[in-house]
C-alpha positions as CSV (number, residue, x, y, z in Angstrom):
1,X,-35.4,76.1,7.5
2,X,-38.5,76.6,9.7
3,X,-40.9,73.7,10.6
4,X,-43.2,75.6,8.6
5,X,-41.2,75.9,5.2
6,X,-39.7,72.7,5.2
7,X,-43.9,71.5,5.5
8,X,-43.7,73.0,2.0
9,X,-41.7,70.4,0.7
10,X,-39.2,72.6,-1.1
11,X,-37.6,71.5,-3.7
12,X,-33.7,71.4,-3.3
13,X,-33.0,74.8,-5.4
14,X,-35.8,76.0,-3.6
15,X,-34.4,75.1,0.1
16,X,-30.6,76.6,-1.3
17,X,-32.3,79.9,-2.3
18,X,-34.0,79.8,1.4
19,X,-31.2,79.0,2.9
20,X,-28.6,81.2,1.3
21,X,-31.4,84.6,2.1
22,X,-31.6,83.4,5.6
23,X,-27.9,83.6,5.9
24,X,-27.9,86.9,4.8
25,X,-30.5,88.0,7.3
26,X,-29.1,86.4,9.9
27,X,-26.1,88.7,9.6
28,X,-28.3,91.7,9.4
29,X,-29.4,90.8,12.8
30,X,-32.9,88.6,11.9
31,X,-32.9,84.7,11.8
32,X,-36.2,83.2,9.7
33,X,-35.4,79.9,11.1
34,X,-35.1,80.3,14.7
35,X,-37.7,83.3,14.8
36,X,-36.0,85.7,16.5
37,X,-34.4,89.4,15.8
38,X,-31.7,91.1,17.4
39,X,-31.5,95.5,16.8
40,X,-29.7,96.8,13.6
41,X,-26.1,96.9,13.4
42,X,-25.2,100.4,11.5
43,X,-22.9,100.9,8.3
44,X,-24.0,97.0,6.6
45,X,-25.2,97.1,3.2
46,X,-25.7,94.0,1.7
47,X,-27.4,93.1,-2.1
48,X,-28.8,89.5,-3.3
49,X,-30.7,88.6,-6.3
50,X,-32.9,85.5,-6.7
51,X,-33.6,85.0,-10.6
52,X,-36.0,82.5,-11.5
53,X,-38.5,81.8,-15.0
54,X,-42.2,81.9,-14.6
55,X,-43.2,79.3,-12.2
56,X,-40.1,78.7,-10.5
57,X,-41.4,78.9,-6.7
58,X,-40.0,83.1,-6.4
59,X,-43.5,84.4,-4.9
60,X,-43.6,81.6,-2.9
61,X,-40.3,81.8,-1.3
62,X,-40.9,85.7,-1.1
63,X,-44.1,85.0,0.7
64,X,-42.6,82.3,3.1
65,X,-39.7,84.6,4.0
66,X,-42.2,87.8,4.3
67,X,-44.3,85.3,7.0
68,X,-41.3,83.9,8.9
69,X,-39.7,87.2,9.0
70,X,-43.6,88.6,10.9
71,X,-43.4,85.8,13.2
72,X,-40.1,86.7,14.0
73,X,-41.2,90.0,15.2
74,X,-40.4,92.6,11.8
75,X,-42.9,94.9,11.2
76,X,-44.3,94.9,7.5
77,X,-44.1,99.0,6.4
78,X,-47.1,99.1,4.2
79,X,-46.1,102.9,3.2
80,X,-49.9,104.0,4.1
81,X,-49.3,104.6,7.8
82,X,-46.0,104.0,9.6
83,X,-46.0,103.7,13.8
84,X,-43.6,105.6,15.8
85,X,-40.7,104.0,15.5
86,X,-39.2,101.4,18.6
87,X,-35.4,101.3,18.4
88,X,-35.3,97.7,18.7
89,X,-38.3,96.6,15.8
90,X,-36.7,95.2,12.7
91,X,-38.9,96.1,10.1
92,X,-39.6,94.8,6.3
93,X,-41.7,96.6,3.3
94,X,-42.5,94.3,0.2
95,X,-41.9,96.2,-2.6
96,X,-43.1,96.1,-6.6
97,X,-42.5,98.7,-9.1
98,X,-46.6,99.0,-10.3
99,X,-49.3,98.7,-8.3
100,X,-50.6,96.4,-10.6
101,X,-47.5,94.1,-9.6
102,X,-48.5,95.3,-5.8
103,X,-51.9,94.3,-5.9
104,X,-51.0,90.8,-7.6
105,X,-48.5,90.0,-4.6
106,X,-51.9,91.4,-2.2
107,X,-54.1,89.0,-3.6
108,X,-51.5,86.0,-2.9
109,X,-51.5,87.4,0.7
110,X,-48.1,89.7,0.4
111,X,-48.6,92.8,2.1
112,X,-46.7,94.9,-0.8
113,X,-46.5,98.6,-2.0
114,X,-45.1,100.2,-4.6
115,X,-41.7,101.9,-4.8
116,X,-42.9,105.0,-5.0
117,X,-45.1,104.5,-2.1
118,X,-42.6,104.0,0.4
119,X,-40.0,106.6,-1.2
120,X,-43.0,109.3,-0.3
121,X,-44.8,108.3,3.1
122,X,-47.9,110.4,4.3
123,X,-48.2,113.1,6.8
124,X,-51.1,112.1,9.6
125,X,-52.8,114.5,10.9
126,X,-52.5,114.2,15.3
127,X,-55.8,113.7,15.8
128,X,-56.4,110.9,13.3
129,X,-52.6,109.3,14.1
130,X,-53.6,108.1,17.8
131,X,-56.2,106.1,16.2
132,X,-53.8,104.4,13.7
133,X,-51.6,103.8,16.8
134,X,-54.5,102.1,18.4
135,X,-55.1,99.9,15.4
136,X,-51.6,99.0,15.0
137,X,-51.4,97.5,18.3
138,X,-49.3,100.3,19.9
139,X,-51.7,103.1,22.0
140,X,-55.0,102.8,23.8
141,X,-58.2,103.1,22.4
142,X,-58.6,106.7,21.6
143,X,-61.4,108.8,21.7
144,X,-62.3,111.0,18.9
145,X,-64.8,113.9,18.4
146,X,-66.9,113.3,16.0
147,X,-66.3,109.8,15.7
148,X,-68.4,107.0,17.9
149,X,-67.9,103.6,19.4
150,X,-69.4,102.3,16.3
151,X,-67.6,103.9,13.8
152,X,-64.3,102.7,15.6
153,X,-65.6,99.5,15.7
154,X,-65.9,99.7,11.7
155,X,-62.3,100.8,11.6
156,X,-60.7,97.9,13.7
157,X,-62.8,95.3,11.9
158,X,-61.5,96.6,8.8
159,X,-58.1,96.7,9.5
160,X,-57.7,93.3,10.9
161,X,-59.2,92.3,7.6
162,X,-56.8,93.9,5.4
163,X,-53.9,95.9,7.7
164,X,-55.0,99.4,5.8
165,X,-55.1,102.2,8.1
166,X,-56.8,104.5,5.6
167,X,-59.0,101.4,4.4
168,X,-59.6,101.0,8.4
169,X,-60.1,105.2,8.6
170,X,-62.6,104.8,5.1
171,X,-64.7,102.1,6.9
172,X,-65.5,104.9,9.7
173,X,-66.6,107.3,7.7
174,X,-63.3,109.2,7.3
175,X,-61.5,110.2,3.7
176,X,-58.0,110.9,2.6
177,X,-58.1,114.3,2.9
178,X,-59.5,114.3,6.6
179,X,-56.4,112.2,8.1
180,X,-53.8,113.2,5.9
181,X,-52.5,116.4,5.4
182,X,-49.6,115.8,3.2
183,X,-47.0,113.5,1.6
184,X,-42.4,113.7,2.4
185,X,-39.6,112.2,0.6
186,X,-38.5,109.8,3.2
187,X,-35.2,110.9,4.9
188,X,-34.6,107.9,7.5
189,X,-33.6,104.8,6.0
190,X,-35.6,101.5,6.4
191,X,-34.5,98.0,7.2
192,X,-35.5,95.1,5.1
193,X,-36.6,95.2,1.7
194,X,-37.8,92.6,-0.8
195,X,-38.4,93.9,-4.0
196,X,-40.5,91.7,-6.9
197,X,-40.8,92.1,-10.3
198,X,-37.2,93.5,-10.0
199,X,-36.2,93.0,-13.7
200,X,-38.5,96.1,-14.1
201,X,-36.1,98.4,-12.2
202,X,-34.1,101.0,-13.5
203,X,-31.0,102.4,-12.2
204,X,-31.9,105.2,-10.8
205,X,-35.0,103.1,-8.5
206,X,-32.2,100.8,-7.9
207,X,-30.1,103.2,-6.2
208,X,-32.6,104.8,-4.5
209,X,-33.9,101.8,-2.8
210,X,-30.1,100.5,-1.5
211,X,-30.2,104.1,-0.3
212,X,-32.7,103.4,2.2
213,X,-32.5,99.7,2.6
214,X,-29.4,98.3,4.0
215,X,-30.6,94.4,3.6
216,X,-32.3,94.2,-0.3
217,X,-33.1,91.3,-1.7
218,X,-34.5,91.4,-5.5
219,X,-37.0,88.7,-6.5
220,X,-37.2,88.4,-10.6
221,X,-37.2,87.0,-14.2
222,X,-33.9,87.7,-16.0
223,X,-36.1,86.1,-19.2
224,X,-38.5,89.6,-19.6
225,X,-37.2,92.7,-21.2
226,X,-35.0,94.9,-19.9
227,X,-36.1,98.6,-19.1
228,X,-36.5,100.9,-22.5
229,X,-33.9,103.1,-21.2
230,X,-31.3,100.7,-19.9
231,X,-29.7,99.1,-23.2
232,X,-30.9,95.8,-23.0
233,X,-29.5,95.6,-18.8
234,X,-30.7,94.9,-15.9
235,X,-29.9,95.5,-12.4
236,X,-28.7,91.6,-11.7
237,X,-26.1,92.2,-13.7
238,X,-24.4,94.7,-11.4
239,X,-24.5,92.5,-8.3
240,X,-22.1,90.4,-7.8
241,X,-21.8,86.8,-8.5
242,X,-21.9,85.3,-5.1
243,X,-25.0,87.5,-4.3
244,X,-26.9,85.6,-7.2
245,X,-28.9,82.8,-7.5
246,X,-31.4,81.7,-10.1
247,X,-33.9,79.0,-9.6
248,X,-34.0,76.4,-12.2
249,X,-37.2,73.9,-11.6
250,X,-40.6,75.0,-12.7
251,X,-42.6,74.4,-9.8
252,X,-46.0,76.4,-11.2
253,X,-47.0,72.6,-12.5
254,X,-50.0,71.7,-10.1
255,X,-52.4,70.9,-12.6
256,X,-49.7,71.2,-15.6
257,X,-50.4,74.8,-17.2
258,X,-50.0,74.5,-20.7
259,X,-49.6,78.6,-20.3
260,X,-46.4,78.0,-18.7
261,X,-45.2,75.1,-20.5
262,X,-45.4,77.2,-23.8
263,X,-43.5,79.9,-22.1
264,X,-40.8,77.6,-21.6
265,X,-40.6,75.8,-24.8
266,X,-39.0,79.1,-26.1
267,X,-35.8,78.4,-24.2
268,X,-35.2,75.5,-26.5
269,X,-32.9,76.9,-29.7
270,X,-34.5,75.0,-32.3
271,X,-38.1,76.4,-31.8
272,X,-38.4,78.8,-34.5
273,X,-41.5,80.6,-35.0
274,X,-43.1,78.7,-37.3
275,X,-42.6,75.9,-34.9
276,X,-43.8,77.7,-31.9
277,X,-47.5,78.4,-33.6
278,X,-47.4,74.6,-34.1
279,X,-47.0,74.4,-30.2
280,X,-49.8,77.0,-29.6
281,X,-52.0,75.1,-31.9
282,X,-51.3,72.0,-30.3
283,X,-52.1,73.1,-27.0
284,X,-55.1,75.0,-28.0
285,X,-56.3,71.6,-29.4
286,X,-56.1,69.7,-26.2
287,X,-56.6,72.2,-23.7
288,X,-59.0,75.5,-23.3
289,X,-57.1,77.3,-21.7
290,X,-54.8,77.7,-24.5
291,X,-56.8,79.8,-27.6
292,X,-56.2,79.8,-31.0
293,X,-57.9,83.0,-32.0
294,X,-59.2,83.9,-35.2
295,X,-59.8,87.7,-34.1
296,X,-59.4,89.9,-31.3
297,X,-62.0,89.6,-28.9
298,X,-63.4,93.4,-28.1
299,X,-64.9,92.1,-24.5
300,X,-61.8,91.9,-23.2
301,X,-59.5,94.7,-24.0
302,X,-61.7,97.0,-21.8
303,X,-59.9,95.1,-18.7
304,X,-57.3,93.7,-19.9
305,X,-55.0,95.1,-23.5
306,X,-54.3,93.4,-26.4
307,X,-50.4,93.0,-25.9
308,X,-48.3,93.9,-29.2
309,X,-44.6,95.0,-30.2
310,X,-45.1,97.3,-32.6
311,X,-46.8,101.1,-31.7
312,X,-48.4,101.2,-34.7
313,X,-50.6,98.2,-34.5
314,X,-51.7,99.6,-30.8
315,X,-52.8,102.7,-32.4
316,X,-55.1,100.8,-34.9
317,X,-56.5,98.3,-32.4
318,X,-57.0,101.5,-30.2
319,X,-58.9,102.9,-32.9
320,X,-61.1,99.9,-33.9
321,X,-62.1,99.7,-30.1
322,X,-63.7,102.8,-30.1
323,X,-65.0,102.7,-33.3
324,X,-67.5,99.2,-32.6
325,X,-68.0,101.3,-29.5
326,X,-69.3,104.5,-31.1
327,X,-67.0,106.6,-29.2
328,X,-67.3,110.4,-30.4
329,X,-64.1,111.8,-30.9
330,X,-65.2,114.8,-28.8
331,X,-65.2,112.5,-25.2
332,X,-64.9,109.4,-23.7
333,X,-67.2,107.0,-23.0
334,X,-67.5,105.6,-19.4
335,X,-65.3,101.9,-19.3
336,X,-63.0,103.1,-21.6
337,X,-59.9,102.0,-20.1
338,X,-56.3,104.5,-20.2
339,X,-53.1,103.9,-19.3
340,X,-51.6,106.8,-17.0
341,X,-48.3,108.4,-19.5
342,X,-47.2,110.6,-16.5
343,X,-48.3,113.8,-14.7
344,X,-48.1,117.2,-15.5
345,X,-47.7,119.8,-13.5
346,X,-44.9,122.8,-12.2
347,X,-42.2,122.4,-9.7
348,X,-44.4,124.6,-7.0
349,X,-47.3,122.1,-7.2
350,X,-45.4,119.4,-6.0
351,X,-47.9,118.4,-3.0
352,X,-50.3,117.9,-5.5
353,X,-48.3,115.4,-7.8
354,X,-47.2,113.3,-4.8
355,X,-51.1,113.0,-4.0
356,X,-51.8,111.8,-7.4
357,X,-49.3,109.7,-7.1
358,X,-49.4,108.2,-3.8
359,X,-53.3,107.7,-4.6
360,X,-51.6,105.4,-7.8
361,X,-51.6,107.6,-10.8
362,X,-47.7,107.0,-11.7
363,X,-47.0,106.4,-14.5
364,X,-48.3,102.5,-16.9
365,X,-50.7,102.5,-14.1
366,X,-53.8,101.3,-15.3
367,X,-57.1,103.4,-15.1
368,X,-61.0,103.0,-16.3
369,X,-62.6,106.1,-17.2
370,X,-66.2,106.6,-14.8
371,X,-66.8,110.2,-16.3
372,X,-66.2,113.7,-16.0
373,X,-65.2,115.3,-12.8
374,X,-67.6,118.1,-10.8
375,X,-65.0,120.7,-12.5
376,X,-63.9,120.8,-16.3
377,X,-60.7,119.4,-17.2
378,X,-61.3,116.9,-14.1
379,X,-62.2,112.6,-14.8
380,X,-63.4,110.4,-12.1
381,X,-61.3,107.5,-12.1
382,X,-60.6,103.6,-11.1
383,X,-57.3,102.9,-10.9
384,X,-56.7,99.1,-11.3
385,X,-54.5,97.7,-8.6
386,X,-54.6,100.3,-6.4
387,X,-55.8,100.3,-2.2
388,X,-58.1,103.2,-2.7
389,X,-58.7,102.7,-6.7
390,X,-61.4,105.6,-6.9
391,X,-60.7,109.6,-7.1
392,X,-60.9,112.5,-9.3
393,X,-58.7,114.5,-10.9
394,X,-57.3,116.8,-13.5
395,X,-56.7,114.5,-16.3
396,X,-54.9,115.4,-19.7
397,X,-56.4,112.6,-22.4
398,X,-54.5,111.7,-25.7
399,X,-56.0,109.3,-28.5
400,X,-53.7,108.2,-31.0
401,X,-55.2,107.9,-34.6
402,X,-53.3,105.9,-37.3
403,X,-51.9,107.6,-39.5
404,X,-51.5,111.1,-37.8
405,X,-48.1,112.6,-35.9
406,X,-50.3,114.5,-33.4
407,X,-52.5,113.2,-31.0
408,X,-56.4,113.7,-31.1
409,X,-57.4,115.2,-27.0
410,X,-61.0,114.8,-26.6
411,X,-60.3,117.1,-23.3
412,X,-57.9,118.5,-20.9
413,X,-57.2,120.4,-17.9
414,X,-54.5,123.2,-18.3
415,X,-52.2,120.2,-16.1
416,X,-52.9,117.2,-14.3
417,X,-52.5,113.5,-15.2
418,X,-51.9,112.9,-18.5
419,X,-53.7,109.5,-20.1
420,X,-53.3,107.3,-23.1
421,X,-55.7,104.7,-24.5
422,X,-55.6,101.6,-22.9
423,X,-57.2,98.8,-25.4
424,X,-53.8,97.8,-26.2
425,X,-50.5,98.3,-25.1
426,X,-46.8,97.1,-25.8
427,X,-45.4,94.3,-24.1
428,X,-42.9,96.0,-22.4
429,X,-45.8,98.3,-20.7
430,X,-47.4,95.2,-19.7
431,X,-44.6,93.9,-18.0
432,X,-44.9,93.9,-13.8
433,X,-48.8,93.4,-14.5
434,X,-50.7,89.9,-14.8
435,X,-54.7,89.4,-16.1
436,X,-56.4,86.2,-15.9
437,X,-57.1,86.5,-19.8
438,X,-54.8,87.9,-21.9
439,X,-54.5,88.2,-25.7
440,X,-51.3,88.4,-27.7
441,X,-51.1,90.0,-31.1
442,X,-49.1,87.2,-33.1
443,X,-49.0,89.1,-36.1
444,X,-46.7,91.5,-34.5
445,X,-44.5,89.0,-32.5
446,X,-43.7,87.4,-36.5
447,X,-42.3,90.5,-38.0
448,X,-40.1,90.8,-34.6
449,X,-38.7,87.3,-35.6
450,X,-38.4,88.1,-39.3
451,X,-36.3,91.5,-38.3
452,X,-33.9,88.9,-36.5
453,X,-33.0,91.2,-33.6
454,X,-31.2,90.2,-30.9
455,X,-31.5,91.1,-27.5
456,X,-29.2,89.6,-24.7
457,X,-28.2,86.6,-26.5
458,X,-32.5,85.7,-27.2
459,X,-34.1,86.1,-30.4
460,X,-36.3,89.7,-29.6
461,X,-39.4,88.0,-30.7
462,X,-38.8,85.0,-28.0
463,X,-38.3,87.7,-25.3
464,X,-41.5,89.4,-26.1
465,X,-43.6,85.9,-26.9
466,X,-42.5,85.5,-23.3
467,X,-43.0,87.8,-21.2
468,X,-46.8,88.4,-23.1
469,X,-47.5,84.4,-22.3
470,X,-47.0,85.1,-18.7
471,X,-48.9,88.1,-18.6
472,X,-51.7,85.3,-18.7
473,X,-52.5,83.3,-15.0
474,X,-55.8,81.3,-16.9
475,X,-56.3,81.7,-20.7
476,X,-54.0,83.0,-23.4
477,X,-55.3,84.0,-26.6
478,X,-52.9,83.7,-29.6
479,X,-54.4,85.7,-32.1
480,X,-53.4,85.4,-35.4
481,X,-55.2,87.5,-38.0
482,X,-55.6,91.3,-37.9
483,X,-59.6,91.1,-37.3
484,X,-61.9,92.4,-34.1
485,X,-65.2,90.7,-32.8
486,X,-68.4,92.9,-32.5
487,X,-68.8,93.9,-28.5
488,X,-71.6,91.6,-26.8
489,X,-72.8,95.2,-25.3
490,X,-71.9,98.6,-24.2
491,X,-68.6,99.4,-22.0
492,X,-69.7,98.8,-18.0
493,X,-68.4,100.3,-15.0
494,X,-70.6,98.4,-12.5
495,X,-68.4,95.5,-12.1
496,X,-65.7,98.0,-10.1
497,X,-66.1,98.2,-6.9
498,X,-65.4,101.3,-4.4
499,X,-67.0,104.6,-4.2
500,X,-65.4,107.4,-5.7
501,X,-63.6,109.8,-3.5
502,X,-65.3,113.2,-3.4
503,X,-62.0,114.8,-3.3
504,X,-60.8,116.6,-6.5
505,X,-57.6,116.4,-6.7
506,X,-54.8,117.6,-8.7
507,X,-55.3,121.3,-10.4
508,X,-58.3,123.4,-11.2
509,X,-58.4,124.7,-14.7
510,X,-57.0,128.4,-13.5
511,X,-53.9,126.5,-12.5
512,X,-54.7,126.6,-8.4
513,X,-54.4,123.9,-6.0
514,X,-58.2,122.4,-5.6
């Protein structure tokens, strides 16, 4: 190991899984240890998995590696901007599969993107690409009509702050649609790739990514759920033995989260429900940020759901929401919060869906409604998570009622985004995301255990109990009765930051490209 990782004081699973990566990369050509790189050899393909439980040490490895492997001279593909390629770079992109799991790697310092992002790259416009050359370190300073001394100042103060180029573009002045005129399916393949929060993947994203990277290493936690569509697997299990490793020390003990020791007290076979309250209530007693809740709390389901199994308890807590709110049934109230179910829109507007997407409307991201667009059919958004979190575009809203088979749509564009209500959501929505207050339905998680399903050799309910604890990084809220607080005040949008981009994108209601 490096000076610098070993000043970490690894623990010895720790230094074994940095070891046994580094030996990888050191075939592919680029040595963490000894700083250095040499160029790509062609036709190597090589897969390894490091598996760990909540607060095992895998974002801290991933983020040691992701720093040794800068130093060494890789450069980190964001998937906003990407410089002319040098034969000899070695370069790495951090991957997560939401940008809600992206932006909780950015706030630890990762510089990660989402899958998608770096499966669709953007399209600069000549002008506007010499100047991200210039900020990247690899052109002179250019000169730009229309754009002063000042302004580029803005833009290179930015970037060093946060290694954007269209953050850095946005501080002069500049918005998407002035610097990029379009979005590719990435043909050339990449280099490095680490890729957290892989338990989330699917097949399909699985092949896709060892399609364009030749070195992939998958960070994750082979204790969540598997994908909905992928009969209870997930994609450790097709790598092979000697390409594994899972970390077995919890290491997330600093000042001893009782989040995190609850979480693991459900890999101990004689902790039956019943006993597992006792735990909760336990904990609740001795330490705050454990709750025992009494009732959901309304406050804090407009940033961050009520996590449940069942779909028909979301629907009713969805529905309570907006009833303490007084929301008509007729439109939404701005801070309402929706969860994006997936874009609609034909085969010929394709450009338009990659925008959407590449802005971070794919699909379980998370949104907050700021009101209606400039056009009908169109909602001006904040999308939770994501670089530039503010646009507008066609959306497509459905509210579930109880009780009812169809959907109630307060309004819609012809196509666009499509949006459910995001109050509450299941837990396996909620996996890949993280909230510094979380509140888990308990009422739910005991009919999962009274079913008695099994799911990988776990009791369901255990599974689920889980992966909602560590959804929480400071206060879990176990609630146990089927009961909603009174809101302390109206749903607020002033505590998001950004301004909203005055670009409408998506559809117009006629069904033409805005």
């Amino acid at each position: 190991m490096t000076e610098t990782a070993a000043a970490l004081r690894f623990s010895e699973d720790q230094a074994e899984a940095w070891d046994r990566v580094a030996a990888m990369l050191r075939e592919a050509g680029v040595d963490p240890d000894e700083g250095t790189t040499q160029p790509a050899q062609e036709g190597r393909s090589q897969v390894m998995a490091l598996m760990g439980k909540a607060g095992s040490g895998k974002t801290l490895l991933l983020s040691e590696l992701c720093k040794a492997l800068e130093a060494a001279g890789c450069e980190i593909v964001s998937g906003d901007y990407e410089a002319r390629r040098r034969r000899e770079t070695r370069r790495l992109a951090v991957l997560a599969p939401t940008n809600k799991a992206a932006s909780v790697l950015r706030m630890r310092g990762v510089p990660a993107t989402t899958i998608h992002r770096i499966l669709y790259t953007p399209v600069y416009d000549p002008e506007y690409e010499r100047i991200a050359e210039w900020l990247m370190g690899n052109g002179e300073r250019p000169t730009v009509a229309g754009l002063g001394d000042e302004a580029l100042d803005r833009a290179f103060a930015a970037y060093q702050g946060h290694k954007s180029v269209p953050a850095a573009l946005a501080a002069a002045g500049l918005r998407g649609s002035d610097f990029i005129t379009g979005w590719k399916r990435r043909e050339e393949p990449l280099d490095i790739g680490f890729v957290d929060e892989a338990s989330m993947l699917d097949e399909r994203q699985f092949e896709d990514l060892r399609e364009i990277f030749p070195n992939l290493v998958l960070f994750g936690d082979p204790a969540q759920l598997a994908p909905v569509n992928q009969s209870g697997k997930m994609v450790f299990e097709s790598v092979p033995e000697a390409q594994k490793m899972e970390l077995s020390r919890i290491h997330r003990q600093e000042a001893s989260s009782p989040i995190l020791d609850l979480a693991h007290a459900l890999a101990d076979p004689e902790v039956d429900f019943a006993r597992f309250e006792r735990l909760v209530e336990e904990a609740a007693a001795r330490d705050d940020r454990v709750v025992w809740a009494e009732r959901v709390e309304v406050d804090l389901m407009a940033r961050s759901p009520v996590l449940v199994w069942r779909n028909a308890t979301r629907i009713r807590l969805i529905a309570a929401f907006r009833a303490v709110h007084g929301a008509p049934e007729t439109e939404l109230l701005a801070g309402e919060p929706l969860v994006c179910d997936g874009i609609e829109l034909p085969l010929k507007h394709r450009k338009k869906r990659l925008d959407l997407e590449a802005r971070g409307l794919i699909k379980g991201a998370q949104v907050v409604y700021l009101g209606p667009g400039r056009k009908p059919g169109f909602s001006r958004l904040h999308v939770m998570g994501a670089p530039e979190p503010q646009l507008s575009a066609a959306s497509i809203v459905k509210i579930e009622k109880p009780d009812e088979e169809e959907p109630f749509i307060p309004f819609a564009a012809r196509m666009g985004a499509t949006f459910l209500h995001g109050a509450a959501v299941t837990i396996h929505k909620a996996q890949g995301s993280q909230w510094e207050q979380v509140q888990v339905f308990a009422p739910d998680l005991y009919a999962a255990a009274r079913m008695g399903r099994v799911e990988a050799g776990q009791p369901l309910w255990k599974r689920l109990a889980y992966v909602a604890i560590t959804r929480a990084s400071d206060r879990l809220y176990w609630v146990v009765r089927n009961r909603l607080s009174k809101p302390s005040g109206p749903l607020r949008v002033d505590d998001l930051g950004g301004a909203p981009a005055p670009l409408e994108l998506a559809m117009t209601p006629d069904g033409d490209a805005a």
